[in-house]
N, C-alpha and C positions, 0 to 999 in steps of 0.2 A: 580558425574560421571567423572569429568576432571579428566585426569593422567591415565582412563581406555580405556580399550577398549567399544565403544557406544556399547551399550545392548539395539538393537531397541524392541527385544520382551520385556524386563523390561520397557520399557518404553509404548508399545503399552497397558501396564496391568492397564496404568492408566489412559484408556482411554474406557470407560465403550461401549460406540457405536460400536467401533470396535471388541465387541465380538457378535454383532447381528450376522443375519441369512439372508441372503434374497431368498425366494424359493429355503429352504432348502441349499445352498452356501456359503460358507467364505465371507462375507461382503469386497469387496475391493476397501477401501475410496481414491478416485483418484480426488476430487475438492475439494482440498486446494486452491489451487488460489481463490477459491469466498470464502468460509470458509472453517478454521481449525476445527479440532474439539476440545472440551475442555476436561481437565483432571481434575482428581476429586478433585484435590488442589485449582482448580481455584475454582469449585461448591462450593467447603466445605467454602472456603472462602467467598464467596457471602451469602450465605443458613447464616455463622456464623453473618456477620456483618446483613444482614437484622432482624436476630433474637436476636441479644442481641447490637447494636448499631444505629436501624432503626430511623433517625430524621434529620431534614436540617439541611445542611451547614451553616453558614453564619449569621444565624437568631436570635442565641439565645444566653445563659449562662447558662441553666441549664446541666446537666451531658451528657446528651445523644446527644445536641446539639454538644457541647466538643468534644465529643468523633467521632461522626459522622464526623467532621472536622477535626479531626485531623488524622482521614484514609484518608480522601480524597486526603490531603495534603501528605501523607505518600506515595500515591498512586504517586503522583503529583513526587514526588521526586527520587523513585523508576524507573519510566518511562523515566525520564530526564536521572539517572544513568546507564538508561540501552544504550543510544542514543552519555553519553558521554556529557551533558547538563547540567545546572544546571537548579534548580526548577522553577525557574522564566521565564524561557525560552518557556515552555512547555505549553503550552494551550488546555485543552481537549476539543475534537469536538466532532460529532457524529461520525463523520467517514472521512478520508482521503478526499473524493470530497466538504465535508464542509470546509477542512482545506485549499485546494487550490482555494474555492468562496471567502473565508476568505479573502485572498493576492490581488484575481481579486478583488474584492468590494473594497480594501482600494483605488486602485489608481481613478485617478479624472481627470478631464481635467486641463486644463491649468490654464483656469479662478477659478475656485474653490479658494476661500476664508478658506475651510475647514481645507487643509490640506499644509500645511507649510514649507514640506518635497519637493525639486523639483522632488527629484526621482521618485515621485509617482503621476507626475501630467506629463497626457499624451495628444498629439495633432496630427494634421496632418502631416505626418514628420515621427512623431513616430513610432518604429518598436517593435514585439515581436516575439521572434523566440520558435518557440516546434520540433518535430519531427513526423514526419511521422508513428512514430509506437506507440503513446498516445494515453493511456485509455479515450476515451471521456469525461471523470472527468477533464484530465487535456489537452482538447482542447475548451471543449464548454465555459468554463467559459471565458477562451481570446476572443474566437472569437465574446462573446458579449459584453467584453469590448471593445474590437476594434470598434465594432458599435457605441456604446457607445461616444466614445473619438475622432474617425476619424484615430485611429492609424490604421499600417499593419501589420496583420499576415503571417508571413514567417517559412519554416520548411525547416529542416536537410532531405533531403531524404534516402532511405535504398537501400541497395546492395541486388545482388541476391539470397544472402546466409542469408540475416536478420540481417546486420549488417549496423551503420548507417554509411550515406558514409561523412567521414568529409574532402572531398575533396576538397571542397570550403567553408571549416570552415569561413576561414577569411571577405570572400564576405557576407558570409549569416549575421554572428554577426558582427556589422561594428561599423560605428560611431551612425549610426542610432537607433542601441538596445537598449533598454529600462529593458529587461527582458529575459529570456531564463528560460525557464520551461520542462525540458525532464525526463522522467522515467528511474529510475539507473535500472531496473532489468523486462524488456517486461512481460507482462500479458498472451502475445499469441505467442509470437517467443520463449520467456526465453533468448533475448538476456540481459548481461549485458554488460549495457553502461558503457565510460570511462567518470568517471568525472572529473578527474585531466584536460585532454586536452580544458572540454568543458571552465571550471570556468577559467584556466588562458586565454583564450580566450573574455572569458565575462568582467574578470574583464581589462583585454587592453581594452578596450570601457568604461568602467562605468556601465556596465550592472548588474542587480540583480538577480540573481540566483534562482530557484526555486527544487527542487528534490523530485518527487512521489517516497517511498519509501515503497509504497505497498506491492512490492513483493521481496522486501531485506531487510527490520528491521526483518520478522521474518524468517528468513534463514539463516542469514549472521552475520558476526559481524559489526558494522556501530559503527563508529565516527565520529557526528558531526562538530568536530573541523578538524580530517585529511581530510573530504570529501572539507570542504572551501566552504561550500553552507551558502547562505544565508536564507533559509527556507527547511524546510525538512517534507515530509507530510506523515503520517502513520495510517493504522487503528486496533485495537484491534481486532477484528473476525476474520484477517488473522494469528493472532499469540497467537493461543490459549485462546483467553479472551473473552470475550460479544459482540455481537452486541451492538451497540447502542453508539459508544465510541471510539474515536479518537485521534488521537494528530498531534497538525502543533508547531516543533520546529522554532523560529527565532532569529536570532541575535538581543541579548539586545538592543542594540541601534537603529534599526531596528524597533522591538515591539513596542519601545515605541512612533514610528513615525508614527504606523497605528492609523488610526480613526476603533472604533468600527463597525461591522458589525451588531450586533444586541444588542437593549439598554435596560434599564431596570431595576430592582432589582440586586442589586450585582456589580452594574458599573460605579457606581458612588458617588463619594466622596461627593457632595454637590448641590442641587436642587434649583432651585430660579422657575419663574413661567415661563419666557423664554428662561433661559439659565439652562445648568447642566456643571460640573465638573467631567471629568471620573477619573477614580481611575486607578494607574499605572499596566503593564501588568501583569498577566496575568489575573487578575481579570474583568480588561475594556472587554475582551473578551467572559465572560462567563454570559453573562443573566439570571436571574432568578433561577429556582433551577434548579443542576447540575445532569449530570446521574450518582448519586452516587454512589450507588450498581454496576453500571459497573465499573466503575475507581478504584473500589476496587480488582472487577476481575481483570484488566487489570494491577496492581501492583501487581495481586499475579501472571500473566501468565509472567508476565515480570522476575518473582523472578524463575518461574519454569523455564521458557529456558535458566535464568544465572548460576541457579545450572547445568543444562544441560553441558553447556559451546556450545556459538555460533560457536566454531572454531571446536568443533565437531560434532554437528548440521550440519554445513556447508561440512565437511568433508562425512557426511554419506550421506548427498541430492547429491551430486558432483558425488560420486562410485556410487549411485542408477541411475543416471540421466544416467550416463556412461552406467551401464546394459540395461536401457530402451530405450536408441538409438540402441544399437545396437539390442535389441529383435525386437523391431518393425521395425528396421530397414532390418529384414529378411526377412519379413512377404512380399507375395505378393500383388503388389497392393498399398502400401501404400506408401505415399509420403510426408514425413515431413516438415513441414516451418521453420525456423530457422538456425541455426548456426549448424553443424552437430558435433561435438565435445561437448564435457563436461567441457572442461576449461574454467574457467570462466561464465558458463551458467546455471542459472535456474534451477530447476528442474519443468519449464512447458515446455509439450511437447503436440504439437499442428500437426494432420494431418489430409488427408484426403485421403479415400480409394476410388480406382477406380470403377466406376459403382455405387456408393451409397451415398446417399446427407446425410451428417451429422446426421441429426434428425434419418434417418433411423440404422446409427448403433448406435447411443445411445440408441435408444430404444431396439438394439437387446442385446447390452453391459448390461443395467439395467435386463434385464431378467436372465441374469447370474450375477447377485449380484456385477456388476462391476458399478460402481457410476463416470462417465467421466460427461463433459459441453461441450453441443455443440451450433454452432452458433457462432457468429462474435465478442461475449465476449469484446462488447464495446471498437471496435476497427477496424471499417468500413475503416480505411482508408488503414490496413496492408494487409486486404481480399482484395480489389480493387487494391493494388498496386502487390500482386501474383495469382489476377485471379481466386479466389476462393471466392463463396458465401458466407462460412463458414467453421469451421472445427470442428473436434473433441479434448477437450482438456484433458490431464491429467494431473495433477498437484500433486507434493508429496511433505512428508511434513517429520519431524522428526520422525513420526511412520510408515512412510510406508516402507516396505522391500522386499523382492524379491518375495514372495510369489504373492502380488498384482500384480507386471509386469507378474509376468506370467501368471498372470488370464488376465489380459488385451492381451497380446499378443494371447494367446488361443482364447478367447472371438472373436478377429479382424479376426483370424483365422477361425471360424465356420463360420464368414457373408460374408467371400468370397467363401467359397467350398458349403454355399451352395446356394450361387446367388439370384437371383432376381425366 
């Protein structure tokens, strides 16, 4: 499809859900941010390998063993190319909040004899800095290593527009930082963050880099090498692939300075009765047997948004995003969070309407075949910092088109005329 004009109805054809019905309705799938849906290259792919190359990783010699590993690795390598990585780089998890327990779990305190690396060995003193508008994924896990270690957690605060305020960049990340961990693309605002300002920042300290790329590997186009992150954390459900399947990129040299997170079958080179030998990255990282049949998904969803091309992907969410502020943005009543422009931002769009608590119009929006997420979308700290218990979110993805804003705009439309 590069070199054309994006064909979202050609594309929405491969996508079998969105020809459902709801009470009689045009189905209009508006939570992508918590999942995408899959197209039928991805199924066919899955449905193919489970049936004619179904057998572990790792375990064998016979043919099907072979073959089963040698998708996986396919898979492995596919995912990295699509990131801008190379294979080794790439470590598949369950999902994005595993990949950033992953990084919290390697560091240790001072004392630790474990780990050999001083970057990763944290004490009283010690700082981590996040922001104010992170997915709970990537604040709980600091804030129990902080307990953990005796380090402090510190955060970037947000502007009144949902933008982070790096006004006191330099105070916050200082000599004390340890780590900085912030989300390139908001879950609930759709802000996207600057990463160029935060990392040359981090890196005048010595600090390590962390980046939730949740909601921009399947949006956007993402290189890992121009972004200058030292860890980059993503999950397959958001871009068209399986549940159940992840990936945390790291800088090589990096990787190989974590201690495993979970041990096991597959991670180790050499077993004595009280010592073991782990086996280099990315294998040290993956315990036992692998979510196979996902990671096949997740190289074929990765193969489908490249044929796609991400810079038209990204081009199509951008004009959609562009229409959807401004429809809703007519609409009486409703009051959006985030950045009010479309440059540079998301396609999550997060409000809430005067007179009516969240839950109440998602449930009036599902009755009309419109499929939004409401509530605080694991991210309690962005609701408390604009005053709001919760909101409603909608979130779009490469197949959604005008048709869907206008169902949602409609939809917001009937629960204000016809009140409580």
């Amino acid at each position: 499809m590069t070199g054309r004009r994006y064909d979202v109805e050609r594309v929405r054809s491969d996508f079998a859900m969105l020809s459902r019905r709801l009470a009689g309705r045009r189905l209009a799938y508006l939570d992508s941010a918590s999942s995408a849906q899959v197209p039928a290259q991805v199924l066919d792919a899955m449905r193919r390998h489970q049936g004619k190359h179904h057998a572990n990783v790792g375990r064998g010699s016979h043919t099907l063993a072979v073959e089963a590993g040698v998708a996986y690795e396919a898979a492995r390598a596919a995912v990295a190319a699509f990131v801008g990585a190379q294979p080794g780089e790439i470590v598949f998890t369950k999902n994005a909040t595993e990949a950033v327990n992953l990084v919290a779990h390697s560091f240790t305190g001072r004392d630790s004899r474990h780990v050999g690396d001083p970057r990763l060995q944290l004490g009283p003193g010690d700082e981590i800095v996040v922001t104010e508008m992170e997915h709970h994924s990537n604040l709980v896990p600091w804030q129990l290593l902080c307990r953990r270690t005796g380090a402090t957690l510190r955060s970037v605060p947000l502007t009144a527009d949902g933008q982070l305020d790096l006004t006191d960049l330099d105070a916050i990340v200082n000599e004390r930082t340890r780590l900085v961990a912030w989300v390139h693309v908001s879950n609930i605002l759709g802000t996207a963050n600057p990463v160029d300002v935060v990392v040359e920042r981090a890196r005048a300290v010595g600090a390590l880099t962390l980046l939730d790329g949740s909601q921009s590997v399947p949006h956007r186009p993402v290189d890992v090498r121009a972004l200058g992150v030292d860890f980059l954390a993503f999950t397959g459900h958001k871009m068209c692939g399986p549940t159940g399947i992840g990936a945390l990129w790291g800088r090589a040299e990096i990787l190989d300075a974590l201690p495993p997170m979970f041990v096991g079958g597959g991670t180790v080179a050499a077993v004595e009765l009280t010592e073991a030998t782990f086996l280099p990255p990315p294998a040290r990282f993956e315990a036992g047997t692998p979510p196979i049949v996902q990671a096949v998904g997740l190289g074929a969803a990765v193969d489908y948004l490249g044929a796609l091309g991400m810079t038209e992907v990204r081009r199509h969410e951008s004009e959609l995003t562009a229409y959807a502020l401004d429809v809703l943005g007519d609409v009486t009543g409703v009051r959006i969070l985030g950045p009010t422009g479309a440059v540079d931002r998301g396609g999550v769009i997060s409000f809430v309407l005067d007179g009516f608590r969240p839950d109440e119009v998602g449930r009036h929006l599902d009755a009309l075949g419109v499929q939004v997420r409401v509530g605080r979308h694991c991210a309690a700290l962005v609701c408390r910092r604009y005053g709001v218990p919760g909101t409603v979110r909608a979130s779009l993805h490469l197949y959604t088109d005008r048709d869907d804003i206008d169902a949602l705009a409609s939809a917001v439309r009937s629960i204000g005329r016809r009140g409580r």
